[in-house]
C-alpha positions in Angstrom: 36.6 -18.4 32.8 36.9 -14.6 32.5 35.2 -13.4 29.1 37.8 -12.3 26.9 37.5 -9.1 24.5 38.5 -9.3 20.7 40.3 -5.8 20.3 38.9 -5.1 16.3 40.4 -2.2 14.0 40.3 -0.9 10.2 41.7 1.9 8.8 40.2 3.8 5.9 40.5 6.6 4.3 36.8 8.7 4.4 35.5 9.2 8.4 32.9 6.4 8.7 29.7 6.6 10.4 29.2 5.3 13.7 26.2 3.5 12.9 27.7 2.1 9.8 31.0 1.0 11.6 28.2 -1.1 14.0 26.6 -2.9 11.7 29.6 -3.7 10.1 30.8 -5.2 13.7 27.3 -6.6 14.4 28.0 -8.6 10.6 31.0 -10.1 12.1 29.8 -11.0 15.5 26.5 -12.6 14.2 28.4 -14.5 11.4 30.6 -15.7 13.8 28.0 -17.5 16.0 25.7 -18.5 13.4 24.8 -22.3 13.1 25.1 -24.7 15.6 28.6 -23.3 16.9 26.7 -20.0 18.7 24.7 -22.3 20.7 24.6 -20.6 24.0 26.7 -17.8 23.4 26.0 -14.2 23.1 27.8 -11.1 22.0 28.7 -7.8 23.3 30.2 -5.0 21.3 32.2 -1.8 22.3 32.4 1.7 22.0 33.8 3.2 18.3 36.7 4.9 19.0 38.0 6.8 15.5 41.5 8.7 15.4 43.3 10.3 12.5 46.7 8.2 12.3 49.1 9.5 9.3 46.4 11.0 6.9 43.8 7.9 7.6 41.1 7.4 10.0 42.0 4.5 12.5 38.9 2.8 13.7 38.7 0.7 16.9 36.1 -1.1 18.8 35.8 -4.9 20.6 33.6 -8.1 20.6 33.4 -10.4 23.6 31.7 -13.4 23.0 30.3 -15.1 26.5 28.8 -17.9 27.3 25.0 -17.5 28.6 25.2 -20.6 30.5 27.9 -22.7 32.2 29.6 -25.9 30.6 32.4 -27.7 31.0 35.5 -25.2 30.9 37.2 -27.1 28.6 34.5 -27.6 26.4 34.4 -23.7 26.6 37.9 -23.1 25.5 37.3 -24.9 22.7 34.1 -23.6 21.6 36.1 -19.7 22.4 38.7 -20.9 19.8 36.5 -21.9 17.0 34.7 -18.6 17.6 37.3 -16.3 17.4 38.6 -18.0 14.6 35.0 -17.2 12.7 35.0 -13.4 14.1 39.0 -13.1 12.6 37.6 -14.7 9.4 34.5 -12.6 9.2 36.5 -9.7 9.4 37.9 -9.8 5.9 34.2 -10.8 4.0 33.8 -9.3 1.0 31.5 -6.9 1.9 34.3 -4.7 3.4 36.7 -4.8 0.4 40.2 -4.3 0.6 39.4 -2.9 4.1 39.1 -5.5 6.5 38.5 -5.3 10.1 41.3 -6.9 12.0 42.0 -8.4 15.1 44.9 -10.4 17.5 43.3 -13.6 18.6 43.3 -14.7 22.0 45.3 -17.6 22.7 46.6 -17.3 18.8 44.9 -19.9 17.4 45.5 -21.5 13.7 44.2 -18.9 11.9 41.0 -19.7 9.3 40.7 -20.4 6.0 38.5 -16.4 4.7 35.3 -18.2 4.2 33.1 -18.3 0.8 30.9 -15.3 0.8 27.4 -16.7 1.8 24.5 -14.5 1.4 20.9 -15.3 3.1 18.0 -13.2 2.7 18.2 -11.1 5.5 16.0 -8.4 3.7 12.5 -9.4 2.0 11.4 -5.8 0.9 11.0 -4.8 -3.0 13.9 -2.1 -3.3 15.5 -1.8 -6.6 18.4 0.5 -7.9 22.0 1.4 -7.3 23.0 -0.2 -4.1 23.2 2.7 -1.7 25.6 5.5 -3.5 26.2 7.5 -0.5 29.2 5.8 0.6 31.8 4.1 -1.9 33.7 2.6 0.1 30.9 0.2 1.4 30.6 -1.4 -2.1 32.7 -4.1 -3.2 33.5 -4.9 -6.6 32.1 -8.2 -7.9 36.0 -9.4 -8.6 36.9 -9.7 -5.0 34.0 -12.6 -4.2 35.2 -15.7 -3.6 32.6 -17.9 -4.1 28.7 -17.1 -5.2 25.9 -18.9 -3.6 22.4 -18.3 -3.7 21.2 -18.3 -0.2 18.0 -18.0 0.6 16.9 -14.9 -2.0 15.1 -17.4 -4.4 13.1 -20.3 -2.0 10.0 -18.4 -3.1 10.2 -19.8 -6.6 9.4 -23.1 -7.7 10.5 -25.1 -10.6 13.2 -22.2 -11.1 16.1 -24.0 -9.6 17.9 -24.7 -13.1 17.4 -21.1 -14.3 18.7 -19.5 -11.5 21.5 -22.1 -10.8 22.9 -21.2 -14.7 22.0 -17.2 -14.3 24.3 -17.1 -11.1 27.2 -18.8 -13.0 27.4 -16.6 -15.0 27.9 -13.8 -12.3 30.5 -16.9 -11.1 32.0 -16.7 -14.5 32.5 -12.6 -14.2 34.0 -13.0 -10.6 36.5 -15.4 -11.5 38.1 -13.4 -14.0 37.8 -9.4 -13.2 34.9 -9.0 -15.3 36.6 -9.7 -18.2 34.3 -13.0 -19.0 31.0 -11.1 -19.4 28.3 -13.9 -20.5 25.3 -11.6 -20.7 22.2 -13.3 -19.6 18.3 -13.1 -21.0 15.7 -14.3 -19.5 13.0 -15.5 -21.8 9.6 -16.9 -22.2 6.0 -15.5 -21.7 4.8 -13.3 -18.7 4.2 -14.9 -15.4 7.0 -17.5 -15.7 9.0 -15.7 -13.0 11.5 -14.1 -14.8 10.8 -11.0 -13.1 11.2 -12.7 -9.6 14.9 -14.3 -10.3 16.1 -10.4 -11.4 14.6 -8.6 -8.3 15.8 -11.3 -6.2 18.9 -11.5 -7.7 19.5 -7.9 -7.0 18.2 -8.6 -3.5 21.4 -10.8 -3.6 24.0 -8.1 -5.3 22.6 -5.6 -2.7 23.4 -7.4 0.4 26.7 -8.6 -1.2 27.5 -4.6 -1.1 28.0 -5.5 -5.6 27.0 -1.7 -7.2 24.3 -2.8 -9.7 21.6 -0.8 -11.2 18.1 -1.7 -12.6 16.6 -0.6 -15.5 12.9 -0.8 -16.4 13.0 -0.6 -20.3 9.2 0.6 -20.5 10.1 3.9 -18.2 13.8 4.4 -18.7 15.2 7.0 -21.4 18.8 7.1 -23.5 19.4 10.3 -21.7 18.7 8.7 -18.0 21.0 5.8 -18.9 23.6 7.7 -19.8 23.1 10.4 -17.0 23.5 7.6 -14.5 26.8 6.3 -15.9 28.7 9.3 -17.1 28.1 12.0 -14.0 31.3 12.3 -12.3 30.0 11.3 -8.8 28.7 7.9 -10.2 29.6 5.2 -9.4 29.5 2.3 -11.9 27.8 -0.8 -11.4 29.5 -4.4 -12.1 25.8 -5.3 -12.9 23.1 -4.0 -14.7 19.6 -5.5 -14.7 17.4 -4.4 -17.2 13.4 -5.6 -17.1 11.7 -6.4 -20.5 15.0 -5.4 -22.5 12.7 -5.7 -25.8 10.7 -2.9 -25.0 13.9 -0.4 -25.0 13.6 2.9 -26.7 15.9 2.8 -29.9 17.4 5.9 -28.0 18.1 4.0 -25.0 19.8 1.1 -26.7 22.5 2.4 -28.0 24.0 2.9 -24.8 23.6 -0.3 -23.9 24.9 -2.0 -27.0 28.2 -0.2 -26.2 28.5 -1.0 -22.7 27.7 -5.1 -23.8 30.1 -5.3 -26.5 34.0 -6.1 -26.0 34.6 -2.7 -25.9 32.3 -2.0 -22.7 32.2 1.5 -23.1 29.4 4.2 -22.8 29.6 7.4 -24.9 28.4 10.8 -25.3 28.4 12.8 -28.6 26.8 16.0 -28.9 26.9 20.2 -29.2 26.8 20.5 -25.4 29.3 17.5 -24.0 32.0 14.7 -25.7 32.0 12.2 -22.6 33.2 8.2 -22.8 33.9 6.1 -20.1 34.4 2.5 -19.6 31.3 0.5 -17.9 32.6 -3.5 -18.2 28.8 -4.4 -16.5 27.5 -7.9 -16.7 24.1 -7.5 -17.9 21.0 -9.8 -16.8 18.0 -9.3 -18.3 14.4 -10.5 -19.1 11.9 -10.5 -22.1 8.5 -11.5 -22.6 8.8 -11.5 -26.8 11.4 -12.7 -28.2 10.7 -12.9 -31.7 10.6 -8.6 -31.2 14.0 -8.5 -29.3 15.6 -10.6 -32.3 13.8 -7.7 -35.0 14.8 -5.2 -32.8 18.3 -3.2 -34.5 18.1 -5.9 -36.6 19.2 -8.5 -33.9 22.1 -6.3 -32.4 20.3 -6.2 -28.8 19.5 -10.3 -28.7 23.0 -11.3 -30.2 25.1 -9.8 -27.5 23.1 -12.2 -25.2 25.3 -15.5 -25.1 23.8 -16.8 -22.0 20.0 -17.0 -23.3 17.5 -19.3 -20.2 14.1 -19.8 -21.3 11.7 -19.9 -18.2 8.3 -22.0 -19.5 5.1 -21.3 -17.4 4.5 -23.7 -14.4 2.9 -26.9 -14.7 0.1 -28.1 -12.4 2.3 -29.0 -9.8 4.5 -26.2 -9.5 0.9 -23.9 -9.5 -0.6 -26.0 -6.9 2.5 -24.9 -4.4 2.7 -21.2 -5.7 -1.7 -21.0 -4.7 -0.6 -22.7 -1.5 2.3 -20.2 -0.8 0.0 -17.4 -1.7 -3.0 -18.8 1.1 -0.4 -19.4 3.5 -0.1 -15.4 3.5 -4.0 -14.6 4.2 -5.8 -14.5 7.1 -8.0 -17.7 7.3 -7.0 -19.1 4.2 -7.8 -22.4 3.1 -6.2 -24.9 1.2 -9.3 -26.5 -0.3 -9.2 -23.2 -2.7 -6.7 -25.0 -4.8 -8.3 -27.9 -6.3 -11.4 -25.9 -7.8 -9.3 -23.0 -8.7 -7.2 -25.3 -11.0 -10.0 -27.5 -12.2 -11.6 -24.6 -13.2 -8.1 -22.6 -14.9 -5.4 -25.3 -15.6 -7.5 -28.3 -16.7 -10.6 -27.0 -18.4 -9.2 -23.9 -20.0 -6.0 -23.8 -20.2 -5.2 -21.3 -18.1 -1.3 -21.3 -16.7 -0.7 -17.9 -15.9 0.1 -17.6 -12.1 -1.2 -14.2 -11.4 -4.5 -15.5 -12.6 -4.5 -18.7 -11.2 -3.7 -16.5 -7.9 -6.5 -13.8 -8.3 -9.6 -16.1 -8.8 -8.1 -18.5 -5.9 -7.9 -15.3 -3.6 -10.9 -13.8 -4.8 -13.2 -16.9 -5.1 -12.0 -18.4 -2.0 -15.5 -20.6 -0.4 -17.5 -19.7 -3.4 -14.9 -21.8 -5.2 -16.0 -25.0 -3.0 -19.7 -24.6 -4.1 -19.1 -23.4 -7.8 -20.8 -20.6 -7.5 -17.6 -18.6 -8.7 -16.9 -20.6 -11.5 -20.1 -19.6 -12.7 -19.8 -16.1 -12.6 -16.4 -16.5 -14.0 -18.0 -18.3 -16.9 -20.5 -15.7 -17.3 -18.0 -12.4 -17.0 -14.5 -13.8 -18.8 -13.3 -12.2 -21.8 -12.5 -15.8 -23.6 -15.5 -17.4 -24.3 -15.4 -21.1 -22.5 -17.5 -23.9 -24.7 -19.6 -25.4 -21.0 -20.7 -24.2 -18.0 -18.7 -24.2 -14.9 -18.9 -27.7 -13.0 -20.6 -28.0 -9.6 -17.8 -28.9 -6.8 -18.9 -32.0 -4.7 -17.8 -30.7 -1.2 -17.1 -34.2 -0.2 -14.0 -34.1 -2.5 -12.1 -31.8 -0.5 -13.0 -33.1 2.8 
């Protein structure tokens, strides 16, 4: 059977980059032979052709799907049909807006159902900030998603499963009704209980969904930055705004967010210089380790505009038995057996639940753990005075 091409096109406004335009195509043709239906096909994509057609750029290309080794032909058809029907589909994800890439099927099959925006973890690096500002029309506004689901972006946490499952319905809640529900979120309970993780990975999630957010580190970040960020005339407004340790916010850089998180939603500048005000309806997620300061802070202004509040407790034994596994699994010749002594000597005898901790004398002790020898030092060179000596490990134990 002669491999058919999938003639694609989208119009827009702003001449595109080539290299953008292909990965937008590369989206679409991966999606559409991901799981079990792309088993033994492959893609090819074409040439970007770009012409101005009544005031608008007119971008065309073409994906052709073929089979990398022979089967049945009608079994083929089939499987062709269910493909195209994914790339057609694909074509108007959310990522691309209310510019979708369109195509005419071959053999004009019942055309799909747009499918729920999925997102997987594609990307594992630490970026943070406004999703890329360089081009607009590459952002999507949170509205226009279907459907959100967490993907892959938060399997690195464990125990977390409730606090991220009611953080991201709240970003559900927003989508479903134009940002008009905004159920701010605070994360809350004492450092090292991964509150931390679900924001950065939850902007790992906004970013690949193409959502303009922006993240805020309250030690660092200034009334003046804030509201340089939001009122510049080339800004472009996030639907989110993630703000890290929110109780540690400078009373000058509070104000702007109490604006932009009340009904109003509205950021404003008064002073000798400039009279600016513009309308920022963001959904803000946050995180604090004291919460007893955040509700002193304005006199409870800052913590009451927080309707969603999730407390995140520190890990149990359990859950810090799998995070000290996760964390060997990434070193060269590690070894499991660092575990038991590392929590013998932290979680049970002193109390110790903080994972960075637990983390750092696992990683650092590592064999001397096995013999004691570690503990002992520990014992000796700890800043909290411990009422025994560190235990000898019988070796046999972890055989």
């Amino acid at each position: 059977m002669t491999p058919d091409r999938l003639t694609f096109s989208r119009q827009s406004e702003r001449r595109t980059s080539d290299d953008k335009l292909r990965d937008q195509l590369e989206f679409i043709a991966s999606r559409s032979l991901s799981s079990s239906r792309g088993r033994g096909w492959a893609y090819e994509i074409g040439p970007i052709e770009a012409e101005m057609v009544l005031s608008a750029w007119l971008f065309t290309s073409w994906i052709r799907f073929y089979r990398t080794r022979e089967i049945d032909p009608a079994r083929e058809h089939e499987q062709r049909i269910e493909i195209n029907g994914w790339a057609a589909a694909s074509g108007f994800n959310a990522r691309f807006g209310n510019k979708p890439w369109t195509t005419k099927l071959v053999d004009n099959p019942t055309p799909k159902t747009v499918p729920e925006f999925t997102m997987i973890d594609e990307s594992q690096d630490d970026s943070t900030g406004i999703v890329d500002p360089l081009d607009d029309e590459d952002l999507v506004s949170l509205a226009s998603i279907s459907r959100i689901k967490q993907g892959g972006f938060y399997d690195h946490l464990y125990g977390r499963d409730s606090q991220v499952r009611i953080l991201l319905s709240s970003i559900q809640a927003a989508c479903d009704s134009n940002l008009v529900n905004r159920f701010h979120s605070l994360l809350h309970g004492p450092p090292g209980s991964a509150k931390t993780d679900i924001l950065l990975s939850t902007s790992r999630l906004l970013t690949q969904a193409r959502v303009s957010h922006l993240v805020i580190d309250a030690t660092t970040s200034t009334g003046a930055g804030i509201r340089k960020a939001l009122l510049d005339e080339d800004a472009i407004l996030p639907d989110v705004i993630i703000v890290e340790e929110i109780e540690k916010v400078s009373k000058e850089a509070m104000h702007p967010l109490l604006g932009i998180m009340d009904e109003r939603g509205t950021i404003s500048q008064f002073n000798s210089r400039r009279t600016a005000s513009r309308k920022v309806p963001a959904l803000v997620l946050a995180s604090a380790n004291d919460y007893d300061l955040l509700s002193r802070t304005e006199s409870g202004a800052l913590l009451s505009r927080f309707s969603n509040e999730i407390y995140c407790p520190r890990p149990d034994r359990s859950i810090l038995s799998k995070i000290l596994m996760r964390e060997i699994g990434k070193v060269k010749g590690g070894d499991p057996a660092w575990i038991e002594p590392a929590l013998v000597f932290c979680y049970d005898e002193r109390k110790i639940t903080d994972p960075r901790m637990l983390k750092r004398i696992c990683l650092c002790g590592k064999e001397r753990l096995l013999s004691g020898e570690y503990q002992k030092d520990l014992a000796v060179t700890m800043r909290i005075p411990v009422s025994s000596p560190a235990p000898t490990v019988n070796l046999e134990m972890f055989k």
